[in-house]
C-alpha positions as CSV (number, residue, x, y, z in Angstrom):
1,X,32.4,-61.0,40.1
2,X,29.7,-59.8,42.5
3,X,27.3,-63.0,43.3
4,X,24.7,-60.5,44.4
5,X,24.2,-58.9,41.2
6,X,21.1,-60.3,39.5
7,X,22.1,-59.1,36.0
8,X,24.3,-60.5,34.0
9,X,27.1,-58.5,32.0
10,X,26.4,-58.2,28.1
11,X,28.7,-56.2,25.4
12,X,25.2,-55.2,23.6
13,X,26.5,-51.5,22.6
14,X,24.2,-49.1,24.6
15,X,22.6,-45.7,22.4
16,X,20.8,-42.3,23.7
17,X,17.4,-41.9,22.2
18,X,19.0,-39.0,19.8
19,X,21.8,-41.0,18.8
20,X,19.7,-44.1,17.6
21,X,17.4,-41.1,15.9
22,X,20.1,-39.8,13.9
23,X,21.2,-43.3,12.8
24,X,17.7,-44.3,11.8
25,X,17.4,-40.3,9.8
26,X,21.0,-41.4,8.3
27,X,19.8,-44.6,7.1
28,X,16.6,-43.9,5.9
29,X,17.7,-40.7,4.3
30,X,20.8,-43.2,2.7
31,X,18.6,-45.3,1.6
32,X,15.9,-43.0,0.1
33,X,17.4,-40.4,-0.5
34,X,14.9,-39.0,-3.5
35,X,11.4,-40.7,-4.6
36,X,8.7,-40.1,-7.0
37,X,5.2,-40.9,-4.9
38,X,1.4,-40.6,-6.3
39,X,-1.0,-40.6,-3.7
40,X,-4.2,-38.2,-2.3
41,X,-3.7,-35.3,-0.2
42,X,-5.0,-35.4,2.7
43,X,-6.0,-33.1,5.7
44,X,-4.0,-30.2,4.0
45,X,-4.8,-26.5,5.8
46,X,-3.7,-24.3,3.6
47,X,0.3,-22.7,4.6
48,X,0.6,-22.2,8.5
49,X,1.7,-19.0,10.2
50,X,5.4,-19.7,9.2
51,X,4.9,-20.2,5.8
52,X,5.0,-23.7,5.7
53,X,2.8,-26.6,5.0
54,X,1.9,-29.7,7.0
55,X,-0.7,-32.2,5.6
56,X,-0.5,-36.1,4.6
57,X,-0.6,-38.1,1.6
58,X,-2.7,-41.6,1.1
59,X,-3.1,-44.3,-0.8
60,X,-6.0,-47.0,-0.1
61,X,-3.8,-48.8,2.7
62,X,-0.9,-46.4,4.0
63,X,-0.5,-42.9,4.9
64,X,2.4,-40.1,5.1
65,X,3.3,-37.4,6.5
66,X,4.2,-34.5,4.1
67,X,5.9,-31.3,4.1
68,X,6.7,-28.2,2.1
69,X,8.6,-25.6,3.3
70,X,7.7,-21.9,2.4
71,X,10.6,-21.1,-0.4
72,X,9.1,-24.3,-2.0
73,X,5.8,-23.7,-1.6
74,X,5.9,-20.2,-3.5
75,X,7.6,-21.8,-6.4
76,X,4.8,-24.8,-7.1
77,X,3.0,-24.4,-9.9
78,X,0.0,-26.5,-8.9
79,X,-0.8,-25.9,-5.2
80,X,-2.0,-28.8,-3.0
81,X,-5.9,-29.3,-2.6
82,X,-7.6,-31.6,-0.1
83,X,-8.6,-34.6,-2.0
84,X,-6.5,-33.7,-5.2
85,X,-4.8,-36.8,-6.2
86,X,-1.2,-35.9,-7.2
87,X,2.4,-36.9,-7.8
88,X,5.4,-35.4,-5.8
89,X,9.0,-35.8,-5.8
90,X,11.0,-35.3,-2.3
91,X,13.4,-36.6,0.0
92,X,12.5,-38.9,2.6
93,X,13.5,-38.4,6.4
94,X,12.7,-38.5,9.8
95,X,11.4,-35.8,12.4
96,X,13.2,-37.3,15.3
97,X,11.3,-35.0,18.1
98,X,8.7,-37.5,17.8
99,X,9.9,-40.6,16.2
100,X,8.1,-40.2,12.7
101,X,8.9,-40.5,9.2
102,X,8.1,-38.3,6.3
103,X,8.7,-36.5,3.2
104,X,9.9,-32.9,2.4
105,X,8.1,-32.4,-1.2
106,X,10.1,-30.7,-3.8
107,X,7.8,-30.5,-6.6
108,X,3.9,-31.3,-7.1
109,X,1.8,-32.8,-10.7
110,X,-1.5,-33.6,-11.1
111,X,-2.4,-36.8,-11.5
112,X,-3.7,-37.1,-15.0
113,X,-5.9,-34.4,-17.1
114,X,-8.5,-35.7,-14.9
115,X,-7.1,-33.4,-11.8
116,X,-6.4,-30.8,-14.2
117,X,-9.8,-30.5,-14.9
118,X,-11.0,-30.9,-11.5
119,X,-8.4,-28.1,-10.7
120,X,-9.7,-25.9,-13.8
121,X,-13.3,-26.6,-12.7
122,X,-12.5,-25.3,-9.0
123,X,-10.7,-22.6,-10.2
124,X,-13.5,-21.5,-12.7
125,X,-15.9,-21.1,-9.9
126,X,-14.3,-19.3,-7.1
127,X,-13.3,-16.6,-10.1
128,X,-16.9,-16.7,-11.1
129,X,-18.2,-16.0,-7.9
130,X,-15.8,-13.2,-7.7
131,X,-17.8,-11.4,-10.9
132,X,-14.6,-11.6,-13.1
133,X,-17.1,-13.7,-16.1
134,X,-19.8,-11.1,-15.6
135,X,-21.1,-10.5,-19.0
136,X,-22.2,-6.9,-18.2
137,X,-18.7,-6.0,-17.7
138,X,-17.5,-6.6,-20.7
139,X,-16.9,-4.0,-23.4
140,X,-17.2,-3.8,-27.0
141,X,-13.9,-3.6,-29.3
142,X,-13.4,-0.5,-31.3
143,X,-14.7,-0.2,-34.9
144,X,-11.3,0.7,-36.2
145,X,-8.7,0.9,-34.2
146,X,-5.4,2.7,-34.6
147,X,-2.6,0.7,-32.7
148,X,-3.1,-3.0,-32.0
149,X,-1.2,-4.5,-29.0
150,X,-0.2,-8.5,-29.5
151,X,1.2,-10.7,-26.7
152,X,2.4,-13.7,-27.7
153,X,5.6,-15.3,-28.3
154,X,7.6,-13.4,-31.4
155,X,9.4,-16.8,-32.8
156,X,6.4,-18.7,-33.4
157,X,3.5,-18.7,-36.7
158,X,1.1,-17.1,-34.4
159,X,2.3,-13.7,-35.0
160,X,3.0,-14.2,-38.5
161,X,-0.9,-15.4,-39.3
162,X,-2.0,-12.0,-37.4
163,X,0.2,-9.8,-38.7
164,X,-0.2,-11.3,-42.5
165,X,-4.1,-11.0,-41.9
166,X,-4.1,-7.3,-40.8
167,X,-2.4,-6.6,-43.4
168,X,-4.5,-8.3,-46.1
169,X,-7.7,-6.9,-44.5
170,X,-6.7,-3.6,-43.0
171,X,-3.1,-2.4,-42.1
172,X,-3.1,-1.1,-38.7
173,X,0.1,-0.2,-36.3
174,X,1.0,-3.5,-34.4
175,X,3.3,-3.5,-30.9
176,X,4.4,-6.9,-29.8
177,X,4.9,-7.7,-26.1
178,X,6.9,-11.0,-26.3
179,X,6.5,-13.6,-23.7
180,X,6.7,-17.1,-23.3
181,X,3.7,-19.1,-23.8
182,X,4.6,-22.4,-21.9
183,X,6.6,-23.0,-18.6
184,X,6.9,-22.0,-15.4
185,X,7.3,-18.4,-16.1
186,X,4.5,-17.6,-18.7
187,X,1.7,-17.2,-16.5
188,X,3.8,-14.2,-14.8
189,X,5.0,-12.6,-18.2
190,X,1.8,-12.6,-20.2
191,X,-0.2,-10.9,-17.1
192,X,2.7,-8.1,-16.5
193,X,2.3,-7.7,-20.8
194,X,-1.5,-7.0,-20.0
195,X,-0.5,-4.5,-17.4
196,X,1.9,-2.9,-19.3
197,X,-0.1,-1.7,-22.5
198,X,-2.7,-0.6,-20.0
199,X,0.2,1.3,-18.0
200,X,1.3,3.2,-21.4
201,X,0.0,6.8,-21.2
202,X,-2.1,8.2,-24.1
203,X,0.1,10.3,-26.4
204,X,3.1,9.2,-24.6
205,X,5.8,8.6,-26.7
206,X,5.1,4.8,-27.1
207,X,1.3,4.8,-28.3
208,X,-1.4,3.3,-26.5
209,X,-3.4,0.0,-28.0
210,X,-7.0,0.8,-28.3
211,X,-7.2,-3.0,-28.8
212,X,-5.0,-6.4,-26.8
213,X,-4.9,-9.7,-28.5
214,X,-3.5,-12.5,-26.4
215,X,-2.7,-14.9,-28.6
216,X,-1.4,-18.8,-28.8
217,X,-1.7,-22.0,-31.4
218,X,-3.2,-25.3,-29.9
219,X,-1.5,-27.4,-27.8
220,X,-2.6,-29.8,-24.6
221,X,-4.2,-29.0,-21.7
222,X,-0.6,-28.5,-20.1
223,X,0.8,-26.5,-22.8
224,X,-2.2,-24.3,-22.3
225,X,-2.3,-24.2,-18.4
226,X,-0.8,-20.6,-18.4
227,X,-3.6,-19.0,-19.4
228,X,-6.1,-20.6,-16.1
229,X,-3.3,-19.0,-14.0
230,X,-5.2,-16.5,-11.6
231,X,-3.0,-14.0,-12.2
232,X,-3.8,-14.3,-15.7
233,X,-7.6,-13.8,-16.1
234,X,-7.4,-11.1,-12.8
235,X,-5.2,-9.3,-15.0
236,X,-7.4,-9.4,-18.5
237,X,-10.5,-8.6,-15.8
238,X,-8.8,-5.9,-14.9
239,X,-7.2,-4.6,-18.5
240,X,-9.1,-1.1,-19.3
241,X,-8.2,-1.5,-23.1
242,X,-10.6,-4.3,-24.5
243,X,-8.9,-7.4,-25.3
244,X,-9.5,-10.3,-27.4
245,X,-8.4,-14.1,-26.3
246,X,-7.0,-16.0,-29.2
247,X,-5.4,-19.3,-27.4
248,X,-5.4,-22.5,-29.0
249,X,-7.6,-24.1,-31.6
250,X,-11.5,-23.5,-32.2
251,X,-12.2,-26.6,-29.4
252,X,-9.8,-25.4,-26.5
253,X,-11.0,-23.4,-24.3
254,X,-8.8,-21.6,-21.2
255,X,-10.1,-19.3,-18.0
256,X,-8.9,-16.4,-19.9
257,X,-11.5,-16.9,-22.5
258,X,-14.3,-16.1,-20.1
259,X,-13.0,-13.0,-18.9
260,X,-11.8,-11.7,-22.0
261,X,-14.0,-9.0,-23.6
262,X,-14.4,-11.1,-26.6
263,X,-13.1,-15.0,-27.2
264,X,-11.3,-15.2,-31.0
265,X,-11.3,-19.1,-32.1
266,X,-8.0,-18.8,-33.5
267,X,-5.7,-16.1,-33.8
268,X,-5.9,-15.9,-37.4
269,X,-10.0,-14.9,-36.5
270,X,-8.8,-12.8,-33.7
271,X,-7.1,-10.5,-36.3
272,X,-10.6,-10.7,-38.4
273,X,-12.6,-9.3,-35.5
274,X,-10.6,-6.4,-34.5
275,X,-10.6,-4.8,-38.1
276,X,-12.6,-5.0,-40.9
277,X,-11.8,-6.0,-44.5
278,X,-10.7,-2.4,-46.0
279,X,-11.8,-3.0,-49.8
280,X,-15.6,-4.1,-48.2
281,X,-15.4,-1.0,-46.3
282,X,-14.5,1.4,-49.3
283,X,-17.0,-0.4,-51.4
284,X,-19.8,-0.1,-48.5
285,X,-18.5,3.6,-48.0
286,X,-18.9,3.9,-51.7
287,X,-22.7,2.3,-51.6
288,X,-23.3,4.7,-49.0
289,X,-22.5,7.5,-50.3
290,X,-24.4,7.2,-53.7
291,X,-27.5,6.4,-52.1
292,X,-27.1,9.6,-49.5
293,X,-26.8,11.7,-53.1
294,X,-29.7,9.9,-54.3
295,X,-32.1,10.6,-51.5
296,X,-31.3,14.1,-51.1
297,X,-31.4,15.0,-54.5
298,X,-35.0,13.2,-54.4
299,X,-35.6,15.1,-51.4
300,X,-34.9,18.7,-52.7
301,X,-37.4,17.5,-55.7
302,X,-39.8,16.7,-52.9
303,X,-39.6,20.1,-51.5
304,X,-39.6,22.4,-54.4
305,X,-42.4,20.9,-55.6
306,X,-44.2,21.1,-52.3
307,X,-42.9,25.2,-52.5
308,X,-44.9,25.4,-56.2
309,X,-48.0,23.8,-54.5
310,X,-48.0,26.3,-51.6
311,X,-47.5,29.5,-53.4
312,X,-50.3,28.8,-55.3
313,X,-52.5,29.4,-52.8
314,X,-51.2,31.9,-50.9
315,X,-53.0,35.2,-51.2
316,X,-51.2,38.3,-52.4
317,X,-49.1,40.4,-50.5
318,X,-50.7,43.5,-50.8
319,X,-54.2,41.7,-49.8
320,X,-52.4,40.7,-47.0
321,X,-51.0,44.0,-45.1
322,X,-54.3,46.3,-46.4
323,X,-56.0,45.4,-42.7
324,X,-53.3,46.6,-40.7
325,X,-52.6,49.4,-42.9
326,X,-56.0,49.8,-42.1
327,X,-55.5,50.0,-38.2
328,X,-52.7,51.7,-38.1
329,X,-53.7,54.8,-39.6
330,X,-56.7,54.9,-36.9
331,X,-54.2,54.1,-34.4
332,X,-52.4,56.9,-35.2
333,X,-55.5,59.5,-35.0
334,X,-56.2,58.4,-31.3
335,X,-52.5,59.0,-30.2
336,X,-52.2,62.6,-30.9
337,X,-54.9,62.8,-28.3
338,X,-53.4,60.3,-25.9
339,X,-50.5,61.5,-26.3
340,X,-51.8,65.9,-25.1
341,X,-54.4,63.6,-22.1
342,X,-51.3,61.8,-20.9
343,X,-48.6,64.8,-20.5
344,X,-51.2,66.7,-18.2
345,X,-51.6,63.7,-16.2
346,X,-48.3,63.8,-15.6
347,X,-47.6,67.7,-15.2
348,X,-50.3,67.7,-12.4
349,X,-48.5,64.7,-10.8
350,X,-45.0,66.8,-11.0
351,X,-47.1,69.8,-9.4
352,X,-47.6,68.0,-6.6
353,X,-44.1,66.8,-5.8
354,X,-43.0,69.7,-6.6
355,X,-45.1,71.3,-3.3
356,X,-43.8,68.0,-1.0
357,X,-40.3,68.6,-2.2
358,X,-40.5,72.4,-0.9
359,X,-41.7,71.3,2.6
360,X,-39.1,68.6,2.6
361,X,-36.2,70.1,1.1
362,X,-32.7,70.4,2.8
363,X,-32.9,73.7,3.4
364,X,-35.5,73.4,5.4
365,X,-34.4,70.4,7.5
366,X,-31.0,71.9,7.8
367,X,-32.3,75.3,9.8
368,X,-34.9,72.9,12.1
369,X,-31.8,70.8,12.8
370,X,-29.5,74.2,13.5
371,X,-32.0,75.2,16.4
372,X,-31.8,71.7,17.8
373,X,-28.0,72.2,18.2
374,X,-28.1,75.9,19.3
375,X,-30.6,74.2,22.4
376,X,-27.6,71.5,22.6
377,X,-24.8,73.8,23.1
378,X,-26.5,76.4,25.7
379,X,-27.4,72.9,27.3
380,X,-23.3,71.7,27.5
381,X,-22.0,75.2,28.7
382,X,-23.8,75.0,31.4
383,X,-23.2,71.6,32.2
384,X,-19.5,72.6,31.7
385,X,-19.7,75.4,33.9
386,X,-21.2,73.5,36.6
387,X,-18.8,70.2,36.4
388,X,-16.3,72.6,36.6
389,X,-17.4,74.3,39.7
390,X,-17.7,70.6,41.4
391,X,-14.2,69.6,40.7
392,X,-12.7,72.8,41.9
393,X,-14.2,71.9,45.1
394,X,-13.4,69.0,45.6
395,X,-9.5,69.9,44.4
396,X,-9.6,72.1,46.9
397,X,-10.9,69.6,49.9
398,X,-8.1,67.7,48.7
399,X,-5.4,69.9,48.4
400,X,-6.5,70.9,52.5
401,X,-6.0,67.4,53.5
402,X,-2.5,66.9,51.4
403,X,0.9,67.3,53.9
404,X,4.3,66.1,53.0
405,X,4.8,64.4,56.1
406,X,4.3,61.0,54.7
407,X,6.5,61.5,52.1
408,X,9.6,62.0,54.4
409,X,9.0,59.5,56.6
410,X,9.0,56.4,53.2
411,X,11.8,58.4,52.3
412,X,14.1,57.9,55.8
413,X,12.4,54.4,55.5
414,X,14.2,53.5,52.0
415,X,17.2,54.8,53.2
416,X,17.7,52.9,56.1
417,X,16.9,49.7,54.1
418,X,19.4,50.7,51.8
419,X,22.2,51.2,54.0
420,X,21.1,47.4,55.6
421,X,21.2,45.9,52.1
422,X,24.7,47.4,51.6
423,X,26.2,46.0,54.7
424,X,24.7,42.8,53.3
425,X,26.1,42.7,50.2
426,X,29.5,43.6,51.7
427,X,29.2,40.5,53.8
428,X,28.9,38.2,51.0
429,X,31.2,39.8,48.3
430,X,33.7,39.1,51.4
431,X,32.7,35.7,52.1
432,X,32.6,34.8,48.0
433,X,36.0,36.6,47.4
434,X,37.5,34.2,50.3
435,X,36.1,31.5,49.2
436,X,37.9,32.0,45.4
437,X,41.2,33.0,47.1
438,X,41.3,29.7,48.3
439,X,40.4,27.5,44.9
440,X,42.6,29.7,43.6
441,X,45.4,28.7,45.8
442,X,44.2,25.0,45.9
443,X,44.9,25.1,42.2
444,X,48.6,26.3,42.0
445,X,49.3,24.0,44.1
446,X,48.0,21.3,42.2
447,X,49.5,23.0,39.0
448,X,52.8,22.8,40.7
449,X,52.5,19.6,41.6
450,X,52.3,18.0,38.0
451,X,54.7,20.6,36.2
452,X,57.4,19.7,34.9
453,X,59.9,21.9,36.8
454,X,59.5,19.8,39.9
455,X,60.7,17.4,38.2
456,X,64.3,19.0,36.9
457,X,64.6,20.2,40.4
458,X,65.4,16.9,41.3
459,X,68.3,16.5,38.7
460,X,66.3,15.6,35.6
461,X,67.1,17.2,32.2
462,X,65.0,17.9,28.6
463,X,67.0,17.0,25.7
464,X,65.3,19.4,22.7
465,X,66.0,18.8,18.9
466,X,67.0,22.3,16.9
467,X,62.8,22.5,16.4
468,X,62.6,22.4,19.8
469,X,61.3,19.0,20.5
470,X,62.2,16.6,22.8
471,X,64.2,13.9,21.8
472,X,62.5,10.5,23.1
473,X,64.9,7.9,22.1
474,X,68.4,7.4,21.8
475,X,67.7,6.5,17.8
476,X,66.4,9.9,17.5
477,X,70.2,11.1,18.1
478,X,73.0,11.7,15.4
479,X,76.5,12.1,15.3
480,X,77.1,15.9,15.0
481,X,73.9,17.0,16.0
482,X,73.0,19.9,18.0
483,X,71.1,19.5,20.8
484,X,70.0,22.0,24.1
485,X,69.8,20.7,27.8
486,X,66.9,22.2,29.7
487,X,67.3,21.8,33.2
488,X,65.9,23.5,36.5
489,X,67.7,27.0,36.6
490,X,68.3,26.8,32.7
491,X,70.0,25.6,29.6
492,X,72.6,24.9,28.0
493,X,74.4,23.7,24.2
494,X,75.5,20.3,23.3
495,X,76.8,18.6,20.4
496,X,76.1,14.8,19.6
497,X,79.7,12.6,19.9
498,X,80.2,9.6,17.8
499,X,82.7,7.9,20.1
500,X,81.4,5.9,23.1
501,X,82.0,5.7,26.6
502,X,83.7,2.7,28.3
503,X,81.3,0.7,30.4
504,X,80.9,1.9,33.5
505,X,82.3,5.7,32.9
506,X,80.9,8.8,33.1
507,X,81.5,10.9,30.3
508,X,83.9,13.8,30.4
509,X,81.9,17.3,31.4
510,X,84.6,19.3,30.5
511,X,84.3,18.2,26.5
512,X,80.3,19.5,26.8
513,X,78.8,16.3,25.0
514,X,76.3,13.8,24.7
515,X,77.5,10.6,24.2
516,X,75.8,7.4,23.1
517,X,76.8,3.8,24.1
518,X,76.3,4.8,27.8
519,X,75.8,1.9,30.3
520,X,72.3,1.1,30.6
521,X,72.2,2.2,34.4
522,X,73.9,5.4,33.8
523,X,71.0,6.8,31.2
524,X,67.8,8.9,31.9
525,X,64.2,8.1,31.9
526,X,62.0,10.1,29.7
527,X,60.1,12.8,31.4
528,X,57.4,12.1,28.6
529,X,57.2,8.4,28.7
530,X,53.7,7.5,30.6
């Protein structure tokens, strides 16, 4: 033992930082494995970047740090709000980077109808602020429509109360959408059942409701919490087809109710406002109709009577037409005379175009415009004449000065550079034609090197099958079988023996056979083998 050394030896068991973190996340985790907490949320963000969710969960003396991870946090029904006091269920562990607990949340409640309603209030005004409530966009239901559209669930009385009420007041054509109208996946079905009546096409071969009740009985505000699902009321804000919300009893109200085109109070009364009672219709119809026969009948009496007063006093006809018999016959007498004034008029007028016709007629303008060209043509002859008198003498200074001296001298010229470009050209066809000759050669002598005849020069031999292809391997060989030896200066026949040689001995030329069994020194490489 070294007196020098200050501390004293221990056998306390010494840990890393990251294995006393995993013991601490195993025991923790061991020990609380899965809990059931109800606190507030706290500082919560909304989902980070990754998809996940950081934020903390209090009480009036403690806090804890909460997570959800992003294939959880698409699944939650109710999302976390800051301040919302709720109850989750997770597992408790550690994050041992920086020596914290906390808990990964599987699932998320509210904390009594009170944060329903606080959730159901919030909800309400960020969709109202969006104009999905807006009264003016909502439309009024058809009088009578043709094809009714239900969604609701097909097991339960509420479609047996609307279909027995349509029936009693007026029979109409009815297509159910079934969904569910409770758990986790109702919210989902009854908006894609809003989407797909509006989706059907008119006169397809599945017809197209002029009219969508979304129905449901009474229940709590949990039962009913599928119908304040935003995707819910965007979908009946968005339905084209007016639609009527029938959930729950005459008290409940739901977030589909306000953007529905009309709120039913039941959906028995849903069914009574989308069609009218038939027999008060015929008997209205009825009402109607004797009282339009009534007044028009009353009306016609009206009239004719109204005709006897007015003919009455109405003058006769003759009276009537005697003036402009009158001033028509005096008409007549002043339009002989217009008539003789007015065709004078007009054959002095035609007298005088006839005169400005003659001095403008084509005859006339065609011999003025025949001089103009007989001055035109004895203008280009001699124009003609005279051009060509100019040219001809200048041809002629031309031709004086033309000798074919030049022409003989670029002709010896050419020549000469053609006989230099043929002594060139036989230069390099020379050089090029060497320079092939010796590629040429290079190449045999490389094809000579690798061919196989080389090889049975120096005392190698092919053994070919009757197909003519070389035999590799001894296992390849037969007793009987006919073979042909390929060496250097040519071939010859052999025939396969079944009897072996003695170790160490050649076989016998004289007998013309291959042999197997020979010594393992005394056989041939493969000329093939690589």
């Amino acid at each position: 033992m070294n007196q020098t050394d200050p501390t004293p030896p221990s056998n306390v068991q010494e840990w890393t930082v990251s294995a006393l973190s995993g013991a601490l996340k195993r025991t923790l985790e061991d020990a609380f494995g899965f809990v059931r907490l109800r606190a507030e949320v706290s500082g919560y963000r909304g989902p980070h970047s990754s998809g996940h969710c950081y934020f903390s969960l209090k009480d009036e003396g403690a806090r804890i740090d909460a997570v959800i991870w992003k294939g959880v946090f698409s699944r939650l029904k109710v999302k976390p709000q800051e301040g919302l006091e709720v109850v989750v269920t997770g597992r408790i562990t550690t994050f041992p980077s920086s020596s914290k607990y906390q808990i990964v949340v599987e699932t998320i409640e509210p904390a009594g109808v009170g944060a329903l309603m606080a959730i159901l209030e919030e909800r309400r005004r960020k969709l109202a602020a969006e104009g999905l409530f807006d009264e003016r966009r909502k439309r009024p239901l058809p009088y009578l429509p043709e094809v009714v559209g239900v969604v609701t669930s097909p097991t339960g009385a509420v479609i047996r109360d609307i279909l027995h009420r349509l029936a009693d007041r007026f029979p109409r054509h009815v297509l159910v959408w079934p969904v569910r109208v409770q758990g986790e996946t109702s919210a989902a079905e009854v908006a894609a059942a809003i989407r797909g009546f509006n989706a059907l096409p008119p006169g397809g071969p599945l017809p197209r409701p002029d009219v969508i009740i979304v129905a449901r009985g009474g229940g709590s505000l949990e039962d009913l919490w599928s119908f304040n699902e935003e995707i819910v009321v965007r979908a009946a804000a968005e339905s084209e087809i007016p639609l009527v919300s029938a959930v729950g009893h005459e008290t409940d109200w739901t977030l589909i109710d306000l953007a529905a085109d009309l709120r039913a109070p039941t959906p028995t009364g849903a069914a009574e406002k989308v069609v009218p009672v038939r027999a008060e219709l015929i008997a209205q119809v009825d009402t109607l109709v004797r009282r339009h026969l009534g007044a028009a009948l009353r009306f016609l009496e009206r009239r004719r009577a109204d005709v006897r007063a007015l003919a009455r006093a109405l003058p006769r006809p003759e009276d009537l037409t005697a003036p402009a018999r009158q001033r028509l016959d005096l008409a007549a007498g002043r339009l002989r005379h217009g008539l003789t004034a007015n065709a004078r008029r007009h054959e002095g007028d035609l007298n005088r175009l006839a005169q400005r016709l003659a001095r403008l007629s084509p005859h006339a303008r065609l011999a003025e415009r025949s001089a103009v060209l007989q001055g035109l043509e004895h203008r280009l002859a001699a124009g003609l004449a005279a051009n060509t008198l100019r040219r001809r003498a200048d041809f002629d200074r031309q031709a004086s000065r033309l000798t074919f001296r030049p022409v003989r001298e670029r002709w010896q010229n050419a020549g000469e550079r053609l006989v230099l470009a043929g002594l060139r050209v036989q230069r390099s066809y020379a050089a090029l034609l060497a320079q092939r000759r010796e590629r040429l050669q290079s190449c045999w002598k490389l094809l000579e090197s690798l061919s196989h005849k080389g090889v049975l020069a120096r005392g190698y031999a092919v053994v070919l099958d009757e197909a003519r292809r070389p035999v590799r391997s001894v296992a390849a060989l037969t007793d009987g079988m006919a073979v042909s030896l390929q060496m250097a200066d040519g071939e010859r026949q052999a025939t396969i023996g079944g009897e072996g040689s003695a170790p160490g001995r050649a076989p016998s030329r004289s007998r013309g056979k291959v042999r197997e069994g020979a010594a393992p020194s005394m056989q041939q490489g493969s000329l093939f083998d690589p």
